[in-house]
PDB file as gemmi writes it, atoms N, CA and C in Angstrom:
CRYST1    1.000    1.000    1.000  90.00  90.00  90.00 P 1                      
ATOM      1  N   UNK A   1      41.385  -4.309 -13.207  1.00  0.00           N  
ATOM      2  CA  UNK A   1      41.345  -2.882 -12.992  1.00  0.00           C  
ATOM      3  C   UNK A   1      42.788  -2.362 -12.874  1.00  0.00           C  
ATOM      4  N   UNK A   2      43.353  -1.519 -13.728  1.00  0.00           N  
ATOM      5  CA  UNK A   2      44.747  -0.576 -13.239  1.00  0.00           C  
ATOM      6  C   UNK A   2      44.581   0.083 -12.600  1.00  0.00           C  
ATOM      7  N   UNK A   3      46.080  -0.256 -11.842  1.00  0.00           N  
ATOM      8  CA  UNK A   3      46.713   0.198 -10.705  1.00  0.00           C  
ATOM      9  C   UNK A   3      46.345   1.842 -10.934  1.00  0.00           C  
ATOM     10  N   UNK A   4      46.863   2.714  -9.231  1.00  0.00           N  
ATOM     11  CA  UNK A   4      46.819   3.931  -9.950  1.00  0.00           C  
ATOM     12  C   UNK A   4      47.764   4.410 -10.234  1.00  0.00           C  
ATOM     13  N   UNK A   5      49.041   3.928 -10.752  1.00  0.00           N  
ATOM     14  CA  UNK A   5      49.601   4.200 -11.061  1.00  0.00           C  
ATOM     15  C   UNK A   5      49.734   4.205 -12.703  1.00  0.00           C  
ATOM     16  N   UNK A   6      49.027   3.047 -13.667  1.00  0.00           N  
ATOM     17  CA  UNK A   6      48.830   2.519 -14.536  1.00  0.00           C  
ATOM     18  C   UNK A   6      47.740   3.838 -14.956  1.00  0.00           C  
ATOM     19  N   UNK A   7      46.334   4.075 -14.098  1.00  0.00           N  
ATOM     20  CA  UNK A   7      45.879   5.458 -14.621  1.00  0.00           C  
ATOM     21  C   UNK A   7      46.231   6.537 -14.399  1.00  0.00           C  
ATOM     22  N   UNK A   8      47.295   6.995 -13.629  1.00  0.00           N  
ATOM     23  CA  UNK A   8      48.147   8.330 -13.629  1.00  0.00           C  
ATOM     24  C   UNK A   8      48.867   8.183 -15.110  1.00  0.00           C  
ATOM     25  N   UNK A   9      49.847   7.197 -15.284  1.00  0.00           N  
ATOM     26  CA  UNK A   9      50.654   7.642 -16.484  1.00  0.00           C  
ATOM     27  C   UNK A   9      49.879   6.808 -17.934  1.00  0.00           C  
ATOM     28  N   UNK A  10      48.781   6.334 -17.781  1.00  0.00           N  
ATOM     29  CA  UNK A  10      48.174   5.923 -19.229  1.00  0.00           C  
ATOM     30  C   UNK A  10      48.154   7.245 -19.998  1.00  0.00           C  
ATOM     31  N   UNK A  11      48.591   6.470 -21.267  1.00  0.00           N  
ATOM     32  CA  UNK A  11      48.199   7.288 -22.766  1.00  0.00           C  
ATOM     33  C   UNK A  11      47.034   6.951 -23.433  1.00  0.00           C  
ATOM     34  N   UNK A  12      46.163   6.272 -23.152  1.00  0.00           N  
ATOM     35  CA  UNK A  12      45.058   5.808 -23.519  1.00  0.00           C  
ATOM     36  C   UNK A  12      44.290   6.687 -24.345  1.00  0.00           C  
ATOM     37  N   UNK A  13      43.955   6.508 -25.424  1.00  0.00           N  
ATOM     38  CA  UNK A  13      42.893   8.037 -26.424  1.00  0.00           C  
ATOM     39  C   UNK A  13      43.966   8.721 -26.817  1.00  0.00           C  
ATOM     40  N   UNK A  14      45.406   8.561 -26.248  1.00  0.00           N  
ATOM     41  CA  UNK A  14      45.796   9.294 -27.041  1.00  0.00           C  
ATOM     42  C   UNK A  14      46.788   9.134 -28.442  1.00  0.00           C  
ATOM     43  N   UNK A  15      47.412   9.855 -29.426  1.00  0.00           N  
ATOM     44  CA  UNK A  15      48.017   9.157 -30.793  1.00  0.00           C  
ATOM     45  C   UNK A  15      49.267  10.043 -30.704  1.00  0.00           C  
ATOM     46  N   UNK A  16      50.187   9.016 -30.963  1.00  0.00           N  
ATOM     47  CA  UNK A  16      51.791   9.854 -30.876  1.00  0.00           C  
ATOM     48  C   UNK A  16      52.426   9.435 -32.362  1.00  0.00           C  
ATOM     49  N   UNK A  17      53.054  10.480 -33.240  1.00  0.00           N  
ATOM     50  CA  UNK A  17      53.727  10.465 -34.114  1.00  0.00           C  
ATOM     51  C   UNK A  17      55.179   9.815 -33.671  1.00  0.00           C  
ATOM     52  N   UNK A  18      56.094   9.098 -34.245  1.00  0.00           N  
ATOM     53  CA  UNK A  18      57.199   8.824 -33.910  1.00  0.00           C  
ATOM     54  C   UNK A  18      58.250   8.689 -35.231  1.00  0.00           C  
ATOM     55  N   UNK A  19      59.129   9.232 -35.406  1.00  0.00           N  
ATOM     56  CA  UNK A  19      59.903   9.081 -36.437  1.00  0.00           C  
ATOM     57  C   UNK A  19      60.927   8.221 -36.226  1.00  0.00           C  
ATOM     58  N   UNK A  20      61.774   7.553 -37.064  1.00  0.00           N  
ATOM     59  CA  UNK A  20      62.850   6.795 -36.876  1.00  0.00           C  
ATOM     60  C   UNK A  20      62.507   5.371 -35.844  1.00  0.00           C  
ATOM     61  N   UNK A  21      61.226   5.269 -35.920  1.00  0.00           N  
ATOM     62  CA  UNK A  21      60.468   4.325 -34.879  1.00  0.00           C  
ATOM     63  C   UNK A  21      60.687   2.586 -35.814  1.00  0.00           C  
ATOM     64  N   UNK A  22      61.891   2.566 -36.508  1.00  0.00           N  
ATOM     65  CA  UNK A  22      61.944   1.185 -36.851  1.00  0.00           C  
ATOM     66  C   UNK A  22      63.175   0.042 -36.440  1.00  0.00           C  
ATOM     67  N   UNK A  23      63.716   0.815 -35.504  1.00  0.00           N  
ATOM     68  CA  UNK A  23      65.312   0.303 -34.396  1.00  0.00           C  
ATOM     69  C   UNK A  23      65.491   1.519 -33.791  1.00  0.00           C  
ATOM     70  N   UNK A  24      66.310   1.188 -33.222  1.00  0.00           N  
ATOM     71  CA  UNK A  24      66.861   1.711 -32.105  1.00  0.00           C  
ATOM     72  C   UNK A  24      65.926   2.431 -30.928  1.00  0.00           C  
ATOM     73  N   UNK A  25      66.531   3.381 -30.683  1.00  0.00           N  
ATOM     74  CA  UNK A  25      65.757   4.595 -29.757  1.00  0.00           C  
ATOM     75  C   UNK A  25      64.491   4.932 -30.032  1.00  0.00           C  
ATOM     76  N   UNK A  26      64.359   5.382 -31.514  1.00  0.00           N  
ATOM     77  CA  UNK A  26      62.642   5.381 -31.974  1.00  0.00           C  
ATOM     78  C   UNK A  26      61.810   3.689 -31.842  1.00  0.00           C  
ATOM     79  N   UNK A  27      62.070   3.050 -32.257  1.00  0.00           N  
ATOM     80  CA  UNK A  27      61.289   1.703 -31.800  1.00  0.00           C  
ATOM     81  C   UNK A  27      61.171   1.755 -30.558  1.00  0.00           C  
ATOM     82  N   UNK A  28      62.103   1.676 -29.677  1.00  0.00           N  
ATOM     83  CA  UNK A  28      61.711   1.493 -28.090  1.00  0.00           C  
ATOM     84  C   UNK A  28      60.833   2.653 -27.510  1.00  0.00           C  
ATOM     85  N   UNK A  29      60.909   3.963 -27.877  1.00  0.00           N  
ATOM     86  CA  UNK A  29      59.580   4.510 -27.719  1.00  0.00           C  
ATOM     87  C   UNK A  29      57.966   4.716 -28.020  1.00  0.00           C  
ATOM     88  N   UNK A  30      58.628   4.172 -29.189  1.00  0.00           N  
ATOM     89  CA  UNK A  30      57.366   3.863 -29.754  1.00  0.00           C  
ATOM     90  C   UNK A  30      56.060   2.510 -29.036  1.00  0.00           C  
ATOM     91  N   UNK A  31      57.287   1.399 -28.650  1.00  0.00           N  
ATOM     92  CA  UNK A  31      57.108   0.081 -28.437  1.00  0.00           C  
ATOM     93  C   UNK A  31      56.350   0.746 -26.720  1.00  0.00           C  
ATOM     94  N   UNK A  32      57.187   1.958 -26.236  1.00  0.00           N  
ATOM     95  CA  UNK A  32      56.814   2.116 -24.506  1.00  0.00           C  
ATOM     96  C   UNK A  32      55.505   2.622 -24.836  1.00  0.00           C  
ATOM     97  N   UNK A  33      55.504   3.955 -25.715  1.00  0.00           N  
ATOM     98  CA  UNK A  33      54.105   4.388 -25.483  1.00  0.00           C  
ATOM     99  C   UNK A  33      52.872   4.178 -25.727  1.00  0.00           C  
ATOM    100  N   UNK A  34      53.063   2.383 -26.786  1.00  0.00           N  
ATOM    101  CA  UNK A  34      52.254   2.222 -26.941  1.00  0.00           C  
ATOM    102  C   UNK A  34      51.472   1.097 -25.931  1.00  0.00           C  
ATOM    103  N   UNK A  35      52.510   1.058 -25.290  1.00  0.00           N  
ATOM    104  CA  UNK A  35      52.845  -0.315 -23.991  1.00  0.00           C  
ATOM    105  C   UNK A  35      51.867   0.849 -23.157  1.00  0.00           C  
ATOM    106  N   UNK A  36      52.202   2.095 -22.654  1.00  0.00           N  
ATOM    107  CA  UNK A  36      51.382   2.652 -21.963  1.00  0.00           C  
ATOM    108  C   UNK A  36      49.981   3.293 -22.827  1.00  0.00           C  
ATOM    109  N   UNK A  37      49.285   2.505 -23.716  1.00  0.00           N  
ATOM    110  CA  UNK A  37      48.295   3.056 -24.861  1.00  0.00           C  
ATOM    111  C   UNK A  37      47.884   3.734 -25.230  1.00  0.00           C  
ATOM    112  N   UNK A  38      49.060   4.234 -25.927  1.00  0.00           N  
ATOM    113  CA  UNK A  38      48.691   5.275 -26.870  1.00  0.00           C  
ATOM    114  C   UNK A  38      48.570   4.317 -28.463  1.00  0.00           C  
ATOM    115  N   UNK A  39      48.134   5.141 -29.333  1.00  0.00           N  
ATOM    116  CA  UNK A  39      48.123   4.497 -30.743  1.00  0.00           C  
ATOM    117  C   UNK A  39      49.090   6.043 -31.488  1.00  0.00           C  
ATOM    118  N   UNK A  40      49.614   4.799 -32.485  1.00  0.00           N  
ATOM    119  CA  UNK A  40      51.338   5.377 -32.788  1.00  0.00           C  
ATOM    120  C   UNK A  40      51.133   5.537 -34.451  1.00  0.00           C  
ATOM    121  N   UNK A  41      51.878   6.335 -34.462  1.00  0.00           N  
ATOM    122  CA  UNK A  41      52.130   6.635 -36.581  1.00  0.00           C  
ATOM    123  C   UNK A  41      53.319   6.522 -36.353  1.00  0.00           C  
ATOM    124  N   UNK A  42      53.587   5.884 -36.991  1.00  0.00           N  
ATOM    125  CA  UNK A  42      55.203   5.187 -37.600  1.00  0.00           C  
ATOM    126  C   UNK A  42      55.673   6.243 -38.651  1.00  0.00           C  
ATOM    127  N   UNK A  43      56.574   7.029 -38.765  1.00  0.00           N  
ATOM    128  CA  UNK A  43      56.919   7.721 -40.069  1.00  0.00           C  
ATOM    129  C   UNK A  43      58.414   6.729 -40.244  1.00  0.00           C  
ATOM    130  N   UNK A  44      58.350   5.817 -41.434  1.00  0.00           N  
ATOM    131  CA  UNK A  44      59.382   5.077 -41.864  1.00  0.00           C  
ATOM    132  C   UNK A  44      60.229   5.965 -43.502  1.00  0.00           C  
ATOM    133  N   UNK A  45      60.989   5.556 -43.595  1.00  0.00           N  
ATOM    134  CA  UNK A  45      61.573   6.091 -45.237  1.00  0.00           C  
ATOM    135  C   UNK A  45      61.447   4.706 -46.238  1.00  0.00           C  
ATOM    136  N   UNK A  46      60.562   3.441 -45.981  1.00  0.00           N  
ATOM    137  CA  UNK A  46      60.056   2.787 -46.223  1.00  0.00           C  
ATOM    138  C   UNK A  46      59.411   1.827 -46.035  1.00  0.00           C  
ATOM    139  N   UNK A  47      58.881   0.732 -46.353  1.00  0.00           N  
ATOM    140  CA  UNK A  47      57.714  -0.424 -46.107  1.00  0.00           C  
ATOM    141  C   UNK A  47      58.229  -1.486 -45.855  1.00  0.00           C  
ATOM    142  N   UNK A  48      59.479  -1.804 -45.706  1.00  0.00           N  
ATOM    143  CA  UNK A  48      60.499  -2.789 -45.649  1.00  0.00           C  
ATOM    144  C   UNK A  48      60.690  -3.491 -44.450  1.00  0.00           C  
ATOM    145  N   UNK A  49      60.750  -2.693 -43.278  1.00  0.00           N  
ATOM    146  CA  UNK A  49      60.815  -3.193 -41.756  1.00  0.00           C  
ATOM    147  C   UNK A  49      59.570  -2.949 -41.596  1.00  0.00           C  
ATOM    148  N   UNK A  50      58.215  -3.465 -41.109  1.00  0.00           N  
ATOM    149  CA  UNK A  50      57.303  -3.716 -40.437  1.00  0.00           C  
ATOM    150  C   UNK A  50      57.230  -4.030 -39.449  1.00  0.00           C  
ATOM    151  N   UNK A  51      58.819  -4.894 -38.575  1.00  0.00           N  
ATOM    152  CA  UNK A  51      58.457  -5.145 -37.440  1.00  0.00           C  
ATOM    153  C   UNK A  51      57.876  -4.617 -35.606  1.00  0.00           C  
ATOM    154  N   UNK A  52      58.088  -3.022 -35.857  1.00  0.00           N  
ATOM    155  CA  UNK A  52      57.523  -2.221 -34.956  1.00  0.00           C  
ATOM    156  C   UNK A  52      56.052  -2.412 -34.911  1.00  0.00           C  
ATOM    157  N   UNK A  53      55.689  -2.136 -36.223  1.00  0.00           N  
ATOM    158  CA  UNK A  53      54.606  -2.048 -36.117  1.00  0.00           C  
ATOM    159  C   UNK A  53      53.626  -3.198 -36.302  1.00  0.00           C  
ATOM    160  N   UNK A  54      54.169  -4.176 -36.044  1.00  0.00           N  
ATOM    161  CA  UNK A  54      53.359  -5.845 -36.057  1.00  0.00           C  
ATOM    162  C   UNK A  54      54.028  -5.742 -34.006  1.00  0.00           C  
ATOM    163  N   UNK A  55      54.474  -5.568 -33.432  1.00  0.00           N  
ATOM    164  CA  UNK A  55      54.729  -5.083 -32.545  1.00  0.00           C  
ATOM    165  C   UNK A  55      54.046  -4.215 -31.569  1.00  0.00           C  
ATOM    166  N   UNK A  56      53.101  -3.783 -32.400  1.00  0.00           N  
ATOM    167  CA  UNK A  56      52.487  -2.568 -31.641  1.00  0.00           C  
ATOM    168  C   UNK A  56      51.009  -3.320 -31.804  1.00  0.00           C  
ATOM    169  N   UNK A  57      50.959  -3.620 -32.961  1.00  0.00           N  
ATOM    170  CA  UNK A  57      49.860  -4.479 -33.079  1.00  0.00           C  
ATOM    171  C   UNK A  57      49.490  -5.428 -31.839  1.00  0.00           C  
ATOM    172  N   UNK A  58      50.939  -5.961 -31.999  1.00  0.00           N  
ATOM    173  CA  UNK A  58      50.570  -7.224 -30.660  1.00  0.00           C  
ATOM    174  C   UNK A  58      50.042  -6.511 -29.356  1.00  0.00           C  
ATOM    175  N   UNK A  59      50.466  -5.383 -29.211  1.00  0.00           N  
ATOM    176  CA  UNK A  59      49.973  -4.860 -28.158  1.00  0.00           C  
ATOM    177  C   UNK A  59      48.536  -4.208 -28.107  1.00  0.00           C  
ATOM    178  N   UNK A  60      48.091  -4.343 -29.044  1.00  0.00           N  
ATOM    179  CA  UNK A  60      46.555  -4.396 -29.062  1.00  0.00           C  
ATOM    180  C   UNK A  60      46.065  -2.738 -29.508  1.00  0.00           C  
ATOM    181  N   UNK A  61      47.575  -2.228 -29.748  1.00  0.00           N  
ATOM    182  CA  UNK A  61      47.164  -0.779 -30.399  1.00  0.00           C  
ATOM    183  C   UNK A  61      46.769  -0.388 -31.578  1.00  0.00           C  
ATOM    184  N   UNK A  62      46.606   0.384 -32.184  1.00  0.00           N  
ATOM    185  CA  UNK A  62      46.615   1.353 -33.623  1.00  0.00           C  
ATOM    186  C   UNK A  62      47.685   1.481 -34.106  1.00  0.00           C  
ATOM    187  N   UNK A  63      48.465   1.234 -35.153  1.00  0.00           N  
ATOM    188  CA  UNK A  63      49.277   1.742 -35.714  1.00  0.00           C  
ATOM    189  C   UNK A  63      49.241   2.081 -37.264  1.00  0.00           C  
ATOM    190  N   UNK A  64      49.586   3.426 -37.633  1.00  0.00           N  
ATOM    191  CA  UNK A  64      49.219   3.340 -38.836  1.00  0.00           C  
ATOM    192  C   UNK A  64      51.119   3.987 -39.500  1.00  0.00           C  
ATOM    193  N   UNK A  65      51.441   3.479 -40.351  1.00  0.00           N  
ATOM    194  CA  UNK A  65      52.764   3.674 -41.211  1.00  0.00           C  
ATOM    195  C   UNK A  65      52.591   4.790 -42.423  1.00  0.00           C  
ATOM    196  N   UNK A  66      53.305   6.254 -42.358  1.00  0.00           N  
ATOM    197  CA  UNK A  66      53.313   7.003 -43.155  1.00  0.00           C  
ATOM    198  C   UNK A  66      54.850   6.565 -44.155  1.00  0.00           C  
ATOM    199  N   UNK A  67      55.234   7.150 -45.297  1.00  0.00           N  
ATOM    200  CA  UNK A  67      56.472   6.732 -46.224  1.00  0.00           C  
ATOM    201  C   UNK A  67      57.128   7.884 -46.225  1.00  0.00           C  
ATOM    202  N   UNK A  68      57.913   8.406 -45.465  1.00  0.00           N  
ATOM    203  CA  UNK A  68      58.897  10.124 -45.514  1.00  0.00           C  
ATOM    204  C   UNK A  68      60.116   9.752 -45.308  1.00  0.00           C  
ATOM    205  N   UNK A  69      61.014  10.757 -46.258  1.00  0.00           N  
ATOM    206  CA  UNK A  69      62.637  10.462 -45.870  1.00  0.00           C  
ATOM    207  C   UNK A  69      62.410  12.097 -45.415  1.00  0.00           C  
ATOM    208  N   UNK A  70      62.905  11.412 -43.924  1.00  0.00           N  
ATOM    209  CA  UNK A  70      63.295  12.986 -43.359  1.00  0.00           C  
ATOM    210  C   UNK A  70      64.274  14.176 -43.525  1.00  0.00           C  
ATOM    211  N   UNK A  71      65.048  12.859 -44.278  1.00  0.00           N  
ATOM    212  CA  UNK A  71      65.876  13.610 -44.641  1.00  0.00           C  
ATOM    213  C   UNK A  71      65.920  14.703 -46.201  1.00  0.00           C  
ATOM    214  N   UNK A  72      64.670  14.101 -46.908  1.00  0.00           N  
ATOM    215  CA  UNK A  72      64.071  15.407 -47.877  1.00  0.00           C  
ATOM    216  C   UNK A  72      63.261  16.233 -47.562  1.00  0.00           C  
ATOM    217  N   UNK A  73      63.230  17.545 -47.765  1.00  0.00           N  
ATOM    218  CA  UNK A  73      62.601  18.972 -47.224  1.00  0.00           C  
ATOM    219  C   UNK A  73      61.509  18.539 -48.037  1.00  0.00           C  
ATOM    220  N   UNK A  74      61.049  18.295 -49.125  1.00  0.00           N  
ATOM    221  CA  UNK A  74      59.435  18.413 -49.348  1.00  0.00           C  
ATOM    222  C   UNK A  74      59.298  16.940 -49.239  1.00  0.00           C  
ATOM    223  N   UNK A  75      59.523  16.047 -48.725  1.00  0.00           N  
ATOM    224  CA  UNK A  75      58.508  15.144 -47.817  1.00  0.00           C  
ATOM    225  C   UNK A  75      58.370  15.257 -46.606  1.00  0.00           C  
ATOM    226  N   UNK A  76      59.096  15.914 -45.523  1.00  0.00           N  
ATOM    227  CA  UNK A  76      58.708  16.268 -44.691  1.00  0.00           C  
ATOM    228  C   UNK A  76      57.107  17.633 -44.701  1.00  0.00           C  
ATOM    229  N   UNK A  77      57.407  18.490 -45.266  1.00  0.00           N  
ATOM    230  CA  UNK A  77      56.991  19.678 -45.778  1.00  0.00           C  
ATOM    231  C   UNK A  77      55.445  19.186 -45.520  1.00  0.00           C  
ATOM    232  N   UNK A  78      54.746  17.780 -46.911  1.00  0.00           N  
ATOM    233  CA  UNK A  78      53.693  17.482 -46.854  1.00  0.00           C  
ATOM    234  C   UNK A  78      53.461  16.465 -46.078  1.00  0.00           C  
ATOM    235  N   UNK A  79      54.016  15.942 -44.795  1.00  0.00           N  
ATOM    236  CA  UNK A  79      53.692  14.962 -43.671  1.00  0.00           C  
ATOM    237  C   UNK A  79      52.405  15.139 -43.063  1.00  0.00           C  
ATOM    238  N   UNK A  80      52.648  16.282 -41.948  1.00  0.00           N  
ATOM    239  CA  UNK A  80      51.574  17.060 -41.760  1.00  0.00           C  
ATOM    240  C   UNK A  80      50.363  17.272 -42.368  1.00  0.00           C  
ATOM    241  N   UNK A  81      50.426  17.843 -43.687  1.00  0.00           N  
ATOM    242  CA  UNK A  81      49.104  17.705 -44.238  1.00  0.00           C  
ATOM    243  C   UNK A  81      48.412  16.569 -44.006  1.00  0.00           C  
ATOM    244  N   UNK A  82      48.967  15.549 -44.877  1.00  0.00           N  
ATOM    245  CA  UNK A  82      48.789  13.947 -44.833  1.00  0.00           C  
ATOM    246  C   UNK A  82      48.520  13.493 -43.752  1.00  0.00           C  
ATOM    247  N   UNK A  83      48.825  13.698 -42.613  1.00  0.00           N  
ATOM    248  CA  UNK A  83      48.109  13.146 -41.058  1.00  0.00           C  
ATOM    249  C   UNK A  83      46.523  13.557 -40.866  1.00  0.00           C  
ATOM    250  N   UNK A  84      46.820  14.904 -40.840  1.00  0.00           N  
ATOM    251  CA  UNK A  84      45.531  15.882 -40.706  1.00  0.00           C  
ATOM    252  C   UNK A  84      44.363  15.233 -41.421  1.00  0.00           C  
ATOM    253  N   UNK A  85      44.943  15.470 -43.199  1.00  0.00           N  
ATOM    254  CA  UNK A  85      44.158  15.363 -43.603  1.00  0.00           C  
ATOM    255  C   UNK A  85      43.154  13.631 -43.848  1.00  0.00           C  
ATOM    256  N   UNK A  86      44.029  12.508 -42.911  1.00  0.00           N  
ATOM    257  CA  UNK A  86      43.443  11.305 -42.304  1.00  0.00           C  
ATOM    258  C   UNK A  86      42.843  11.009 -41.849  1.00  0.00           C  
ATOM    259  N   UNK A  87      42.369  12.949 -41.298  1.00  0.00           N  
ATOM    260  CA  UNK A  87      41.680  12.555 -39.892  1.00  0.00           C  
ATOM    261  C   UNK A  87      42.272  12.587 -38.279  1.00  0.00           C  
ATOM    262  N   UNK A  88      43.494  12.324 -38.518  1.00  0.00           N  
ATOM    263  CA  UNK A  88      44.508  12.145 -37.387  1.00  0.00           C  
ATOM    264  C   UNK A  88      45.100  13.346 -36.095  1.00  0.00           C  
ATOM    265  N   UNK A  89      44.349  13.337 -35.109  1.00  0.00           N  
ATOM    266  CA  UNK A  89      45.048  14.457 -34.185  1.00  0.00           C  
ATOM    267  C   UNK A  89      45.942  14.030 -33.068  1.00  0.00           C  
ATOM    268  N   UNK A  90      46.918  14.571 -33.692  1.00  0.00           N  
ATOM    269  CA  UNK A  90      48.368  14.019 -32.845  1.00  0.00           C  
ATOM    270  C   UNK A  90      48.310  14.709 -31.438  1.00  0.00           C  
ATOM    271  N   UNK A  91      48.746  13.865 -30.415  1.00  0.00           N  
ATOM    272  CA  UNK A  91      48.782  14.595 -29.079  1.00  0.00           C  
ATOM    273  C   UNK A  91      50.850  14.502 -28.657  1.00  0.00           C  
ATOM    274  N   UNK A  92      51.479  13.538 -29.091  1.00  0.00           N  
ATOM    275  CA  UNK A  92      52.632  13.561 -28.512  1.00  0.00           C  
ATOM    276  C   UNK A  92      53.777  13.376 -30.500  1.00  0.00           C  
ATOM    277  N   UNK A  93      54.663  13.458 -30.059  1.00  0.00           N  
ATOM    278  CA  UNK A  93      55.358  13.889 -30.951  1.00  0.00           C  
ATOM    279  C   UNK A  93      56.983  13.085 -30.453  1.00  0.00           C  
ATOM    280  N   UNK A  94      57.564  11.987 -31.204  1.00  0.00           N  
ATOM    281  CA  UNK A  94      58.846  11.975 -30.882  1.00  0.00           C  
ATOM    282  C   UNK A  94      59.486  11.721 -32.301  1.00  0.00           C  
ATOM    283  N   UNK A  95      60.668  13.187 -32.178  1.00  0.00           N  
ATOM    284  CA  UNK A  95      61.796  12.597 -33.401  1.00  0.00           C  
ATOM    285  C   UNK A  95      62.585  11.736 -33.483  1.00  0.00           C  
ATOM    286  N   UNK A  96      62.988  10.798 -33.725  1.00  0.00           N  
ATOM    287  CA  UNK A  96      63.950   9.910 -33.455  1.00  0.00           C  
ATOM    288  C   UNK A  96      65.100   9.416 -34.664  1.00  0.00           C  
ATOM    289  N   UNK A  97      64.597   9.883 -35.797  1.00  0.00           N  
ATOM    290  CA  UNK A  97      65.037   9.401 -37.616  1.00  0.00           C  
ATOM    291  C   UNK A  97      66.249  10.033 -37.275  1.00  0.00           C  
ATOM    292  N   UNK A  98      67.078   9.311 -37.966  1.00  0.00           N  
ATOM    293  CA  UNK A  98      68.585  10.467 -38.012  1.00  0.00           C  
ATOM    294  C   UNK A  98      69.287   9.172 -38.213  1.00  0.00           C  
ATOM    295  N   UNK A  99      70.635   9.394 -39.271  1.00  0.00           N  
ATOM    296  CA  UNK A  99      71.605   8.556 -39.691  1.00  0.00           C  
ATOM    297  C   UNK A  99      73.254   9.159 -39.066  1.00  0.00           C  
ATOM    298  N   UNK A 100      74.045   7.680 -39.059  1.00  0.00           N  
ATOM    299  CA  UNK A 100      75.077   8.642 -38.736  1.00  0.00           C  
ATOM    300  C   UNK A 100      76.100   8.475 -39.750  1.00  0.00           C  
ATOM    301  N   UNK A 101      77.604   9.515 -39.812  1.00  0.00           N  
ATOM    302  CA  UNK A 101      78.461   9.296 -40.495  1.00  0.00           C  
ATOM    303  C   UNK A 101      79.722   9.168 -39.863  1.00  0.00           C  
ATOM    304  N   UNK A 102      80.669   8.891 -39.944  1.00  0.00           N  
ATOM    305  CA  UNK A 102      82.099   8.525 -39.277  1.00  0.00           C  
ATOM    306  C   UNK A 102      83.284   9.410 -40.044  1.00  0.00           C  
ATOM    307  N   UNK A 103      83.645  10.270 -39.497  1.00  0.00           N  
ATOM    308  CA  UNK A 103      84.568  10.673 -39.841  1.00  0.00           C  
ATOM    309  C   UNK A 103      85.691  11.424 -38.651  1.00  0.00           C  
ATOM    310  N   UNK A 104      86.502  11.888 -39.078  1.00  0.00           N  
ATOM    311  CA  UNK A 104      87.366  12.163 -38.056  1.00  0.00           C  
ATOM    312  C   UNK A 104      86.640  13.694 -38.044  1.00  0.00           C  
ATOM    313  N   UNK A 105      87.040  14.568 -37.132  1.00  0.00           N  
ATOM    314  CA  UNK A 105      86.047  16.001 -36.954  1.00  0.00           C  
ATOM    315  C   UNK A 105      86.463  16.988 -37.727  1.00  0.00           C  
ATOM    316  N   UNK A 106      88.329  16.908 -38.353  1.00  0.00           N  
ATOM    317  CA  UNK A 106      88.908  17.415 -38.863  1.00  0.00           C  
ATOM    318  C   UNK A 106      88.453  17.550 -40.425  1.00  0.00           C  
ATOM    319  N   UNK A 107      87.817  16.486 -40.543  1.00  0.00           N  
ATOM    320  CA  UNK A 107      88.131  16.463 -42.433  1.00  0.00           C  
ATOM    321  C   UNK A 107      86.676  15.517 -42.572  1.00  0.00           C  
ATOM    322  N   UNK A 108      85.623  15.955 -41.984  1.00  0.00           N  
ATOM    323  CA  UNK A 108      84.497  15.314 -41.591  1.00  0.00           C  
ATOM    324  C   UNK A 108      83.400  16.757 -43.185  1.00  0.00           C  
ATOM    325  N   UNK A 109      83.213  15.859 -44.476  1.00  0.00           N  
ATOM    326  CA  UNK A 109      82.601  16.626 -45.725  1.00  0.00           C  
ATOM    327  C   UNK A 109      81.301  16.874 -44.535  1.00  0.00           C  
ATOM    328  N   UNK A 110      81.544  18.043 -45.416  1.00  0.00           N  
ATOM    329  CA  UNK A 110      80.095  18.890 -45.183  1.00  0.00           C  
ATOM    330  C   UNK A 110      78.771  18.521 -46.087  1.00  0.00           C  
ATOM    331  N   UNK A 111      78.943  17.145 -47.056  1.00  0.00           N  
ATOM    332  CA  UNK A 111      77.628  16.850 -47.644  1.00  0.00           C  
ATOM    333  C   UNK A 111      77.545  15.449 -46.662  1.00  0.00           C  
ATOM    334  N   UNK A 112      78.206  15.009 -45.991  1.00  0.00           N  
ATOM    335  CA  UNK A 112      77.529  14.219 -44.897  1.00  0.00           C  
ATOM    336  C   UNK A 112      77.110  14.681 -43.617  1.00  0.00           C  
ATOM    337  N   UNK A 113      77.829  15.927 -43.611  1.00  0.00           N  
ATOM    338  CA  UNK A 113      77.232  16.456 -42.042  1.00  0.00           C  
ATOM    339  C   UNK A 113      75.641  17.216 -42.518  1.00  0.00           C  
ATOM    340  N   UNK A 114      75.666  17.950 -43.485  1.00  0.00           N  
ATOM    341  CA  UNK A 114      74.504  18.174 -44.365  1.00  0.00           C  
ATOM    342  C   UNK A 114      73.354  16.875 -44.226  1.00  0.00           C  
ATOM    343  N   UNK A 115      73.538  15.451 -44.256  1.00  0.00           N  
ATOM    344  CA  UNK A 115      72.794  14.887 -44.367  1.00  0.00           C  
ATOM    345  C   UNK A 115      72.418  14.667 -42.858  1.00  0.00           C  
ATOM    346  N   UNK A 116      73.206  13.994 -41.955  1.00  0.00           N  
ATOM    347  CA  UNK A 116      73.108  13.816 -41.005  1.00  0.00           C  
ATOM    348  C   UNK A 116      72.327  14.832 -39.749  1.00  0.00           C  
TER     349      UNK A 116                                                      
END                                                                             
């Protein structure tokens, strides 16, 4: 039986979108909320790293993997549809996708800050 503390903060029933959920900051949230059970959509920019979500698996959750580069305006655009239309009603939401670039601040192109 959980603690009550375990049923105060369960996510249980509920499904969280997570972007950038394949390292860093997005994996480890992904990895917590599903630790507290929720079932998770992975939005990856490809099929290549699986390991979150064999990860989430182990934890006895749902996970299902959408294919979006966030960083293009019409794949983001039709994400949404594509959840919905799965069937899928999202209750929590974390962005996490984002790349970085290195430059000095001075002379830092505006088609990488554009991307970033």
């Amino acid at each position: 039986m959980p603690s009550y503390l375990e049923q105060l903060f369960s996510l249980e029933g509920h499904l969280a979108v997570v972007t950038g959920g394949t390292r860093g900051i997005g994996q480890s949230m992904a990895l917590a909320l599903a630790g507290a059970g929720s079932d998770i959509i992975l939005i990856q920019r490809d099929e290549k790293d699986l390991d979150t979500k064999q990860k989430i698996e182990a934890l006895g959750r749902k996970v299902f993997v959408y294919i979006a580069d966030m960083g293009l305006q019409e794949q983001v655009e039709g994400l949404v549809k594509r959840i919905r239309d799965d069937g899928h009603d999202v209750d929590i939401l974390v962005t996490s996708a984002g790349i970085q670039r290195r430059h000095p601040a001075h002379v830092f192109p505006m088609s990488d800050w554009h991307d970033v």
